[in-house]
C-alpha positions as CSV (number, residue, x, y, z in Angstrom):
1,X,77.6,136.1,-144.0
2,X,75.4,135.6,-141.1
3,X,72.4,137.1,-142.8
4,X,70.8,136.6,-146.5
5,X,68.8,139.2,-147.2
6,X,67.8,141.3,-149.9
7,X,68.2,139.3,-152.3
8,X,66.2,138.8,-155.5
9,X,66.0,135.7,-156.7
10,X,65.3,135.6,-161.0
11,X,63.1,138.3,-160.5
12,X,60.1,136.1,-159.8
13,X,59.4,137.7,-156.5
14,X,58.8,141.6,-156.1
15,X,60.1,143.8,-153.5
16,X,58.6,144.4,-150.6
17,X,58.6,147.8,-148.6
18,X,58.8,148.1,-145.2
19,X,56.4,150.9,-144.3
20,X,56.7,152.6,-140.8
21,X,53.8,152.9,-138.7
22,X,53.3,156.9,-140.0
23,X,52.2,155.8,-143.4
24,X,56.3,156.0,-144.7
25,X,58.6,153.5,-146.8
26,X,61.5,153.3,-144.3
27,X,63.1,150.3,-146.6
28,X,63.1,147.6,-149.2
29,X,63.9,143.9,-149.2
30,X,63.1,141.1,-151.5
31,X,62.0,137.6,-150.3
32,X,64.0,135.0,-150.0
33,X,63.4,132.4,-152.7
34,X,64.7,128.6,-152.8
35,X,67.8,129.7,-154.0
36,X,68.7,132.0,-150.7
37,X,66.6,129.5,-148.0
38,X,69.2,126.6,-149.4
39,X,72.0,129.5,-148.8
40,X,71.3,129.9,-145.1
41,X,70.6,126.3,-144.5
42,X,73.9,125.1,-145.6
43,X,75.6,127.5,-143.9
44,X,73.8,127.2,-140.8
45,X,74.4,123.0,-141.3
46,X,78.3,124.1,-141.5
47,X,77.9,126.4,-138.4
48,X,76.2,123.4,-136.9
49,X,79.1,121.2,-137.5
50,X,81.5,123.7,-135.1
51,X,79.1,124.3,-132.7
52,X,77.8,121.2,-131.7
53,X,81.4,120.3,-130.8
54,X,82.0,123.3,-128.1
55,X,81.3,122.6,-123.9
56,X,77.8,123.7,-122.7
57,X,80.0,126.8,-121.2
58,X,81.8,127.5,-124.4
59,X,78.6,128.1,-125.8
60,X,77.0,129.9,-122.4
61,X,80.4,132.3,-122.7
62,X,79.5,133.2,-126.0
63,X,75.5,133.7,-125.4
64,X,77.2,135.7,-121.9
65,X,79.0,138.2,-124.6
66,X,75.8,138.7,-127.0
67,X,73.5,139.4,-123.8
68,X,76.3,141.9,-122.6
69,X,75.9,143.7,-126.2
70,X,72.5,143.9,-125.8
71,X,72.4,145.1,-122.8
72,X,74.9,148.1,-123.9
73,X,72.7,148.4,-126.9
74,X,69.2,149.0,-125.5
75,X,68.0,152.3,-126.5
76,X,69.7,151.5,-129.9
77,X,68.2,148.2,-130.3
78,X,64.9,149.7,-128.7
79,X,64.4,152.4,-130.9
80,X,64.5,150.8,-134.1
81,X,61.9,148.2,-132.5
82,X,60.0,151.4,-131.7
83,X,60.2,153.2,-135.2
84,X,59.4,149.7,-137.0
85,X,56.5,148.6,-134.9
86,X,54.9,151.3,-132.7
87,X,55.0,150.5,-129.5
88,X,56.3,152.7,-126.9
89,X,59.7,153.3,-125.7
90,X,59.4,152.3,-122.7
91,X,57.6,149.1,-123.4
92,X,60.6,148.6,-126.4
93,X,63.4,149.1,-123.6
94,X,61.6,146.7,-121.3
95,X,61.8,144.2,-124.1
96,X,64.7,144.3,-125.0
97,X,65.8,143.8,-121.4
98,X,63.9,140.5,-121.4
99,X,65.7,139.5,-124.2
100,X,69.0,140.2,-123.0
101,X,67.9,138.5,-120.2
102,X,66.8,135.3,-121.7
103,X,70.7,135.2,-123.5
104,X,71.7,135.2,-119.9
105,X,69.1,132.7,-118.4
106,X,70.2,129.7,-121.2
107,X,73.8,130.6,-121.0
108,X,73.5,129.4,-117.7
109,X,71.7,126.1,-118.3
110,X,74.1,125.4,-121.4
111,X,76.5,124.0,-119.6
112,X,73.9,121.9,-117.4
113,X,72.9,119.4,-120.0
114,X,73.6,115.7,-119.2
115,X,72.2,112.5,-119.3
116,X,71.7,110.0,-116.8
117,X,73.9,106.3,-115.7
118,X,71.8,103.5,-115.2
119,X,73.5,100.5,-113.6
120,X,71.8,96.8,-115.2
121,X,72.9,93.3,-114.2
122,X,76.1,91.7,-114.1
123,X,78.3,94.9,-114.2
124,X,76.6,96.2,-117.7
125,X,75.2,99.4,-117.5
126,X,73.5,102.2,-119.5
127,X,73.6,105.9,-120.3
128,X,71.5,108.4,-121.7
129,X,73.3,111.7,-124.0
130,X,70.8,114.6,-124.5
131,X,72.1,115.5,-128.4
132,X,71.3,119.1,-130.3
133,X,68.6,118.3,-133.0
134,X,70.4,120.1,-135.5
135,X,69.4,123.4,-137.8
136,X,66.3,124.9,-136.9
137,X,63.7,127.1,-138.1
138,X,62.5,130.3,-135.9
139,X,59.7,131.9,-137.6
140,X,58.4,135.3,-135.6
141,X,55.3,137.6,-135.4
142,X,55.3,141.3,-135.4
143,X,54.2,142.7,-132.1
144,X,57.8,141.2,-130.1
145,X,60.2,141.1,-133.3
146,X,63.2,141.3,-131.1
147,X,62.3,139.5,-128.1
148,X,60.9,136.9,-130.0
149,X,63.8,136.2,-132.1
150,X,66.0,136.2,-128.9
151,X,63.1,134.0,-127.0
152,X,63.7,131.1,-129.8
153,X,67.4,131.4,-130.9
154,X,69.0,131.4,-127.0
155,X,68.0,128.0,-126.0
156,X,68.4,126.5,-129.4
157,X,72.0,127.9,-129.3
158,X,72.8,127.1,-126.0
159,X,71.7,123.4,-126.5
160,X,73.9,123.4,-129.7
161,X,71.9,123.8,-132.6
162,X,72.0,126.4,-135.3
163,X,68.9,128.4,-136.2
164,X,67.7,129.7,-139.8
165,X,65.3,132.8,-138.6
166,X,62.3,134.5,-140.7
167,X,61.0,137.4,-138.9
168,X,57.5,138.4,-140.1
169,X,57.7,140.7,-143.4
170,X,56.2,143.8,-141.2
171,X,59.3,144.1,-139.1
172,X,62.3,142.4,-140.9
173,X,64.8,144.9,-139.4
174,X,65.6,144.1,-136.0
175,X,66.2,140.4,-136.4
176,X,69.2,141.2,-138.2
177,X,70.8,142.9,-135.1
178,X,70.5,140.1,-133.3
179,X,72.3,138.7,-136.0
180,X,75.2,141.3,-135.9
181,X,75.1,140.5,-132.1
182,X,75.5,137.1,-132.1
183,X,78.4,137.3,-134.8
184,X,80.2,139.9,-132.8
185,X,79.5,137.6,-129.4
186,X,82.1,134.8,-130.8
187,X,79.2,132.7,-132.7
188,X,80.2,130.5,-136.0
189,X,79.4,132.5,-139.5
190,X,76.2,131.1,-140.1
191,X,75.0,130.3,-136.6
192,X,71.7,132.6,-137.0
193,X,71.0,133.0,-140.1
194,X,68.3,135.7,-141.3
195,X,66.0,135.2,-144.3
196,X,63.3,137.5,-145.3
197,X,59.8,136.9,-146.8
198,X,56.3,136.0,-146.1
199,X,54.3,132.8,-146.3
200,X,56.3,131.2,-149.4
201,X,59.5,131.5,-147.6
202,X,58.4,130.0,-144.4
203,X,56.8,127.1,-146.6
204,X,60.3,126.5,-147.8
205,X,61.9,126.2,-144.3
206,X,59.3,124.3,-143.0
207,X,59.5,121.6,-145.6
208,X,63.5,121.7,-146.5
209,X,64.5,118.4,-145.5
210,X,68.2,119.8,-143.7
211,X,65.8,121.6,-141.0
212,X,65.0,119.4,-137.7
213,X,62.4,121.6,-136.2
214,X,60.0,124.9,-136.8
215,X,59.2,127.2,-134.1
216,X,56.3,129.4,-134.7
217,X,54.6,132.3,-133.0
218,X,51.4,134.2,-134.4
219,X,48.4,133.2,-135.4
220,X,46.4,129.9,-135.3
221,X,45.0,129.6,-138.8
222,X,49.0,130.0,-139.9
223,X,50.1,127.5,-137.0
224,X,48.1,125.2,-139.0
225,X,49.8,125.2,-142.0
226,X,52.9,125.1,-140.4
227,X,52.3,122.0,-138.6
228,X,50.7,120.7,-141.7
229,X,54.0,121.6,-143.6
230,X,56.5,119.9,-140.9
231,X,54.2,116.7,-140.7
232,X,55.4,115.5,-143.9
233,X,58.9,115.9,-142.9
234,X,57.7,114.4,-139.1
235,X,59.5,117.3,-137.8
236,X,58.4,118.3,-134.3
237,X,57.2,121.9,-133.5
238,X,56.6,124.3,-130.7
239,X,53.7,126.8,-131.7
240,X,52.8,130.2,-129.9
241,X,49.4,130.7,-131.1
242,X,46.5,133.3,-130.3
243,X,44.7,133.5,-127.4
244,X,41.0,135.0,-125.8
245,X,42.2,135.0,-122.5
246,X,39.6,135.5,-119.1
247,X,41.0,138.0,-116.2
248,X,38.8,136.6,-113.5
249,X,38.1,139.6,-110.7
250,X,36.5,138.6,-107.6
251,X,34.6,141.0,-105.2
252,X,36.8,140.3,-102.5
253,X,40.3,142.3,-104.6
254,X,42.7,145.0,-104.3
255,X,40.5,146.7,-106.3
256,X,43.1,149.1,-107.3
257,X,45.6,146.4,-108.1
258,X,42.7,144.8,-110.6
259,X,42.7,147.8,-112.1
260,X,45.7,148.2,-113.3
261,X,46.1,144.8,-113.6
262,X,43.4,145.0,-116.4
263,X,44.8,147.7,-118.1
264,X,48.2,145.7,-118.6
265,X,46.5,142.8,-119.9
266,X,44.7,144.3,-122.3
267,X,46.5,147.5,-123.5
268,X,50.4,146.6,-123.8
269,X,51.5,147.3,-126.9
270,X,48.1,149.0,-128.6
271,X,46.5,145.1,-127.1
272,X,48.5,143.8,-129.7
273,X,49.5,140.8,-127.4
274,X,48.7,137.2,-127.9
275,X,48.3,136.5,-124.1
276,X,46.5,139.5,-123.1
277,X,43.2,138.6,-120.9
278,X,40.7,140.7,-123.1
279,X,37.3,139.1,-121.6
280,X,37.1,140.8,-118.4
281,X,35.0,139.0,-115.8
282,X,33.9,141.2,-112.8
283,X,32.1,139.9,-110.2
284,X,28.4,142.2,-110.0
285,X,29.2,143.4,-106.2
286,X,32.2,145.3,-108.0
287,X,30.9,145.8,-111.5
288,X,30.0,149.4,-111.4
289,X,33.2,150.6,-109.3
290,X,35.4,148.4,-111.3
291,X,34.4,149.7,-114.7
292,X,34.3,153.4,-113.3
293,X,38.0,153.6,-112.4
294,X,38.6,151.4,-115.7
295,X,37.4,153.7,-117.8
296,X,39.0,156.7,-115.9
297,X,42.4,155.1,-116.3
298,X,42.0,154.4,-120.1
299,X,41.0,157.4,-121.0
300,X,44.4,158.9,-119.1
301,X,46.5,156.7,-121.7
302,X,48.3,159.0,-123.3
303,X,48.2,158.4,-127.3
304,X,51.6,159.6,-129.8
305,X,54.5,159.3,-131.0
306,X,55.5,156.0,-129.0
307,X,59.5,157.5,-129.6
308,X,58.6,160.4,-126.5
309,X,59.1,159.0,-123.0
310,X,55.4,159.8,-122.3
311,X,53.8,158.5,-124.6
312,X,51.9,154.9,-123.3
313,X,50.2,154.0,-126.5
314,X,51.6,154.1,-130.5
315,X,49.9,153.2,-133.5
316,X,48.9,149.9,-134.6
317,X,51.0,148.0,-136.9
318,X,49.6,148.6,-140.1
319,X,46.0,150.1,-141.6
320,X,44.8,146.7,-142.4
321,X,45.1,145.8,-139.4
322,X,43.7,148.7,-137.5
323,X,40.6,148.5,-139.8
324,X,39.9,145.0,-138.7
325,X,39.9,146.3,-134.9
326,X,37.7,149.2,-135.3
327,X,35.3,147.0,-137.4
328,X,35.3,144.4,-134.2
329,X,33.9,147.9,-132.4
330,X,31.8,148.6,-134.9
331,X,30.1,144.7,-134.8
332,X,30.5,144.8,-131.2
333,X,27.9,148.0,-130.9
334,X,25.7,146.3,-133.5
335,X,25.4,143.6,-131.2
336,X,24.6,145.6,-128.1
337,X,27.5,146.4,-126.3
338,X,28.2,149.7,-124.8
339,X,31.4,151.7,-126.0
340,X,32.1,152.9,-122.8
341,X,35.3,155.1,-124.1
342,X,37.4,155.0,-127.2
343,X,37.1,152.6,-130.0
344,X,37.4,155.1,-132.5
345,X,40.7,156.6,-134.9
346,X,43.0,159.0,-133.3
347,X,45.0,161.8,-134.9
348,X,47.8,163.2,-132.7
349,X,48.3,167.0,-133.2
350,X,51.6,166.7,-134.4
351,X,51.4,166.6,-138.3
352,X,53.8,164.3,-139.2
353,X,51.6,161.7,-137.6
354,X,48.8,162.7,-139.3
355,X,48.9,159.1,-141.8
356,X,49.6,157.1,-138.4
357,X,47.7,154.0,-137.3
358,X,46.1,155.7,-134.0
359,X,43.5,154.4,-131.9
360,X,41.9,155.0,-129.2
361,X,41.9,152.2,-126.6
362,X,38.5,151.1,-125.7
363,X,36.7,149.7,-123.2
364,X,33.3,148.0,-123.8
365,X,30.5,147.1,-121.3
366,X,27.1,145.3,-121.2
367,X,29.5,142.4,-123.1
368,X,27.9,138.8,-123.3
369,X,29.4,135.5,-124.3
370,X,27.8,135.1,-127.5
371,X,29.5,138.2,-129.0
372,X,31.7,138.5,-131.9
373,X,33.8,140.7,-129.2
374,X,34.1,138.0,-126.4
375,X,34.8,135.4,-128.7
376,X,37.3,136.2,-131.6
377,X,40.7,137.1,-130.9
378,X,41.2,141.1,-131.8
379,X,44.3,141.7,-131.2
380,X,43.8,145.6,-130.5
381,X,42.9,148.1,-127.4
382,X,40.0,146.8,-127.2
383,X,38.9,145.4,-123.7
384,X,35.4,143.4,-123.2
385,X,33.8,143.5,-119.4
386,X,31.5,140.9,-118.5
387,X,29.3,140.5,-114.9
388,X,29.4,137.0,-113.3
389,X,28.2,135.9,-110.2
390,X,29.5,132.8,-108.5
391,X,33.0,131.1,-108.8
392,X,31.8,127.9,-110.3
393,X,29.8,129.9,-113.4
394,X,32.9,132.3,-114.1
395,X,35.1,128.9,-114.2
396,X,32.6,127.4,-116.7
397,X,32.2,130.8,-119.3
398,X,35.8,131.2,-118.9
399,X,37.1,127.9,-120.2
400,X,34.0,128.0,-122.9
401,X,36.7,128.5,-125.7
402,X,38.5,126.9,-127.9
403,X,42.2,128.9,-126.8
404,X,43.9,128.7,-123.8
405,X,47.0,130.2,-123.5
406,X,46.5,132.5,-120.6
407,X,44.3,133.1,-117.9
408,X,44.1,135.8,-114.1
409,X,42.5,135.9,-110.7
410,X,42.3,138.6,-108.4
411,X,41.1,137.9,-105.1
412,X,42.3,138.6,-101.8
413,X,41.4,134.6,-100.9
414,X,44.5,132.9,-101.7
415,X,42.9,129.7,-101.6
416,X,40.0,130.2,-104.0
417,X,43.3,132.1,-106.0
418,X,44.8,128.1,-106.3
419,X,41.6,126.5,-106.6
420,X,40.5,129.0,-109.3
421,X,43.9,128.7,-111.9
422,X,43.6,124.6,-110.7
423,X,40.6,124.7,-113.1
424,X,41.6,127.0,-115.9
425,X,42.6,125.6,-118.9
426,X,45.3,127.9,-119.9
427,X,48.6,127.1,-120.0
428,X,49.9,130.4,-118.4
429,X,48.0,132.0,-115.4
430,X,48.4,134.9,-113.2
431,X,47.5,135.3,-109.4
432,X,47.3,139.3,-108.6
433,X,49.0,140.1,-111.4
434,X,49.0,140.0,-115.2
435,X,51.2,139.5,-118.7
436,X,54.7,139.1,-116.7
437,X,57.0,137.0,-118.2
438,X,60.1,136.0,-116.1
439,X,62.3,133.5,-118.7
440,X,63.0,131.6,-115.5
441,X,59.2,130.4,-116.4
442,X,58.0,128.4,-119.5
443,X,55.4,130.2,-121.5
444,X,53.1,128.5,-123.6
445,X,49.0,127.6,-124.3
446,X,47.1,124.8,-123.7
447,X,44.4,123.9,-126.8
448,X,44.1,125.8,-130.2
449,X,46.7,128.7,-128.3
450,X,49.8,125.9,-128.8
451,X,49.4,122.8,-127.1
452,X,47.6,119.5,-127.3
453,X,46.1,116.6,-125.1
454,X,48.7,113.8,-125.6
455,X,50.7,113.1,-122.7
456,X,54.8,113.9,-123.0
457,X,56.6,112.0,-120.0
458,X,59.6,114.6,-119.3
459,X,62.7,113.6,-116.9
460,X,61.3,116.8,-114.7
461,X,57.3,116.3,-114.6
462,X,57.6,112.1,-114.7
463,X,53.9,112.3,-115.7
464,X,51.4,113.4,-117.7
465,X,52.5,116.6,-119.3
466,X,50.6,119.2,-122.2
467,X,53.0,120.9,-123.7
468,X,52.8,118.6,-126.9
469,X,53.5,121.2,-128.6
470,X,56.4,122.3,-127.0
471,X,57.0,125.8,-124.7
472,X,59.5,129.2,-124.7
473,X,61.4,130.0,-121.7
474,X,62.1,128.0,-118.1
475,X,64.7,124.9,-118.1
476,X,61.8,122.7,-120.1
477,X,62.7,124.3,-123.5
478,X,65.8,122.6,-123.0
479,X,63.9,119.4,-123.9
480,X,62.0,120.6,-127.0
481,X,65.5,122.1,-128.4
482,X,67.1,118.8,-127.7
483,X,67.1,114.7,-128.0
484,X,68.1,111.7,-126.3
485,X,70.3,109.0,-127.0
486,X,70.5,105.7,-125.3
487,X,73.3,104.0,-125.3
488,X,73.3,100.2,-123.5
489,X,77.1,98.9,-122.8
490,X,77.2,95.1,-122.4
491,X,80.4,93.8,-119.7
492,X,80.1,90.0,-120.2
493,X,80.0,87.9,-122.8
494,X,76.6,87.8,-125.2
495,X,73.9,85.7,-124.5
496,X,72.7,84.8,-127.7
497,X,69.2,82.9,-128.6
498,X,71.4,80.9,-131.8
C-alpha cells in the first residue's frame, strides 16, 4: 500500500470529518497513531532501499510518467482541490499545472547530480558523491494541498529519497492522488507514503528516529515546534512559514499594471496565500487614483460557487477561520481605518451555499503601521493601503517586520526597480509583477517567514547564502534534499607520523 489511512489505532483517537467548504461532511478518516506512522516509515525505508539504487534518469522517467498523469488528470485532480478547499476552478487548474510542472522540472535535474574530482599531490586525488538523505517527512498546509505535496515530494524523489507525507487534516483528500499517481508512474510501493492527522501525528514524524528531514509549510508559531521537534533528532528542515509582505508602488507605474498587480497579491485564493503582499504602499502623487480603480476592481470580483468557470472568489476554508478575518476588519475599523469595500459575510443566492464560508474581499484605507491590520498576518481578502512619500522611508516601514518572505515594486525606473528589491529583506521579490511562481525559481523567506542569518556556502552561490532554512523549487533544492560525501583516495605509500 502506498497510503495508510483511515485507520484507527485502539480507539484512542476519534474520527475526524472532513467538512466541505458549504457547511457539509464530505468524509471521515482517523489519525494516524504510532502504530500507522511506524507502518509508512518502514515501508517507505524499504522503498528507499530500491530507489536509491536506480540512475538519476531512471528516476526522472518515472517523475516524466506521474507529470504526464497529471497533466491528463487536471480537471479531475482540480476539482476535488476545488470542492475540498474553495478556491476557484480556474485558480485549481492553474495549480495543478504548476504541479505537474514541477514533476517535469526535477525529472530533468535527476539525472544531473554529481560530485566533483579534485586532483592532490603525487597522483592521489579526491572525489565528492552527492547521496539521498534517506526517508523524509512532507508536512502541508491547506490553501495549496496538491501543489504543495507535489512542490516537496518531486525533488526529494528525484534526488532518491522516499517521502512519508501528512497533508493538513482540512484537506486530506488530494494528497492521496498524488499518491495513486506516483504508484501508477512506475514508483516503489511505499515511495510516498500518506498518513493522516493533525498536530500529534506530525510530532511523531518529526521525532521518529528513521526520518532524515521535515519539510514544513504553514504557519510560524507551528514552524516552531517543528524545528523544536527535529532539533532533538539534529534533523535539518526547510520551513515555509507566513508572511506580511509590502507591494511597493511608485508614482512613476503602469498604473494599470499596479492594479492588477495588487489585486493578485492579495486576493488569490480568498488572500489565503502565505506570500501575498497585503501592506500596500502607494506613493501620495497616486494615492487617490490608485485606490479608486482598486476598489472598482474588487468590488467586480465575482463571489460563488468556486466549481463555475466565472466565479473568482470561493469561500474560506473553514468558519473558524473566516471569523478570525472578519474580526481583523472589525479591530482594523476600531483602530481607524476606513473599509473602503467589503469586509463583511457574503451569501450567494444559490441556496445550497447558504452555510458557505463567503466573504467579501476588502479593501482598507487611511491604514498606518501600528495597526493590528498592517502588522499581523490575516490570511484573508483583506488588503491594507498605506501613503508613503520617498523611496528611502517606504524601504524603512517595509522591512519594519519581523517576516520576510516576499516583497513588489512597481515603477517604470528600472534602476530604482534593482536598487529597491537590493534592500528588501524578503527572500522572494517581484519587479512589475506579483505571486508568480516559475519552479525554475527557488521560493522561500528570509527571517521568521523560513530562513535565518547563518551563512550556507553552496557549490552554486560560493558565498554567503540565507536559505538556512532551506528553499522549494529552482536547482538549489537539490542541495537541501541531498548530502555530500568525500571520499580522499591515497596512490602512494602512507606517510605515517609512527
Amino acid at each position: 500500500m502506498t497510503t495508510q489511512i483511515g485507520v484507527s489505532f485502539d480507539g484512542s483517537l476519534d474520527e475526524d470529518s472532513i467538512w466541505t467548504w458549504c457547511s457539509r461532511v464530505i468524509a471521515t478518516f482517523s489519525c494516524s497513531g504510532e502504530k500507522e506512522v511506524n507502518l509508512a516509515v518502514e515501508d517507505a525505508k524499504a522503498a528507499f532501499k530500491i530507489w536509491r539504487q536506480k540512475s538519476g534518469l531512471e528516476r526522472g522517467r518515472i517523475l516524466l510518467e506521474a507529470a504526464r498523469i497529471i497533466r491528463e488528470r487536471t480537471d479531475e485532480i482540480a476539482t476535488v482541490e476545488s470542492i475540498n478547499n474553495g478556491k476557484s476552478i480556474l485558480e485549481a487548474r492553474l495549480d495543478i499545472d504548476t504541479s505537474w510542472q514541477c514533476l517535469e522540472y526535477y525529472a530533468g535535474l535527476a539525472g544531473s547530480m554529481a560530485g566533483e574530482h579534485i586532483q592532490l599531490p603525487g597522483g592521489s586525488f579526491g572525489y565528492t558523491r552527492r547521496e539521498p538523505l534517506g526517508v523524509c517527512v512532507g508536512i502541508g498546509a491547506w490553501n495549496y494541498p496538491f501543489q504543495i505535496a507535489s512542490w516537496k515530494s518531486a525533488p526529494a524523489l528525484a534526488c532518491g529519497n522516499a517521502m512519508v507525507f501528512k497533508p493538513s487534516p482540512f484537506t486530506p483528500v488530494t494528497a492521496l492522488l498524488l499518491a495513486e499517481i506516483y504508484t501508477e508512474a512506475g514508483a516503489p510501493p511505499g515511495l510516498f507514503n500518506v498518513v493522516q492527522g493533525g498536530g500529534a501525528t506530525g510530532q511523531l514524524l518529526c521525532q521518529h528516529r528513521d526520518v532524515a528531514k521535515v519539510s514544513f509549510t504553514g504557519s510560524v508559531p507551528t514552524g516552531t515546534k517543528i524545528m523544536e521537534a527535529a532539533a532533538k533528532g539534529i534533523k535539518p528542515v526547510t520551513l515555509e512559514l507566513g508572511g506580511k509582505s509590502p507591494l511597493i508602488i511608485f508614482a512613476d507605474c503602469n498604473l494599470e499594471n499596479a492594479v492588477k498587480g495588487a489585486l493578485m497579491a492579495n486576493f488569490l485564493t480568498q488572500g489565503e496565500v502565505c506570500c501575498n503582499g497585503t501592506r500596500v504602499f502607494v506613493q501620495k502623487e497616486i494615492l487617490d487614483k490608485f485606490t479608486e480603480q482598486v476598489v472598482q476592481q474588487t468590488q467586480r470580483i465575482k463571489i460563488g460557487d468556486p466549481l463555475l468557470e466565472g466565479t473568482r472568489m470561493g469561500p474560506l476554508i473553514n468558519r473558524p477561520h473566516l471569523e478570525r478575518v472578519l474580526g481583523f476588519v472589525k479591530g482594523a475599523k476600531e483602530q481607524g481605518a476606513k473599509v473602503l469595500c467589503g469586509g463583511d459575510p457574503y451569501v450567494p443566492e444559490d441556496p445550497k451555499l447558504k452555510d458557505g464560508y463567503f466573504m467579501r474581499p476588502c479593501v482598507l484605507g487611511n491604514c498606518r503601521d501600528d495597526m493590528t491590520c498592517v502588522k499581523e498576518e490575516i490570511f484573508g481578502p483583506v488588503m491594507s493601503i498605506l501613503s508613503f512619500d520617498t523611496e528611502a522611508e517606504v524601504l524603512e516601514r517595509a522591512n519594519n517586520t519581523a517576516f520576510g518572505l516576499a516583497a513588489g515594486v512597481f515603477t517604470r525606473d528600472l534602476q530604482r526597480a534593482h536598487r529597491v528589491v537590493a534592500e528588501l529583506q524578503a527572500g522572494v521579490c517581484f519587479i512589475n509583477n506579483y505571486n508568480v511562481s516559475p519552479v525554475e525559481l527557488p521560493f522561500g523567506g528570509y527571517k521568521k517567514s523560513g530562513s535565518q542569518p547563518v551563512g550556507i556556502v553552496t557549490a552554486q552561490n560560493r558565498g554567503a547564502s540565507r536559505e538556512g532554512f532551506g528553499r522549494e523549487n529552482g536547482r538549489v533544492t537539490i542541495e537541501h534534499y541531498s548530502q555530500l560525501k568525500t571520499v580522499c583516495v591515497e596512490m602512494g605509500d602512507v606517510e605515517s607520523a609512527f
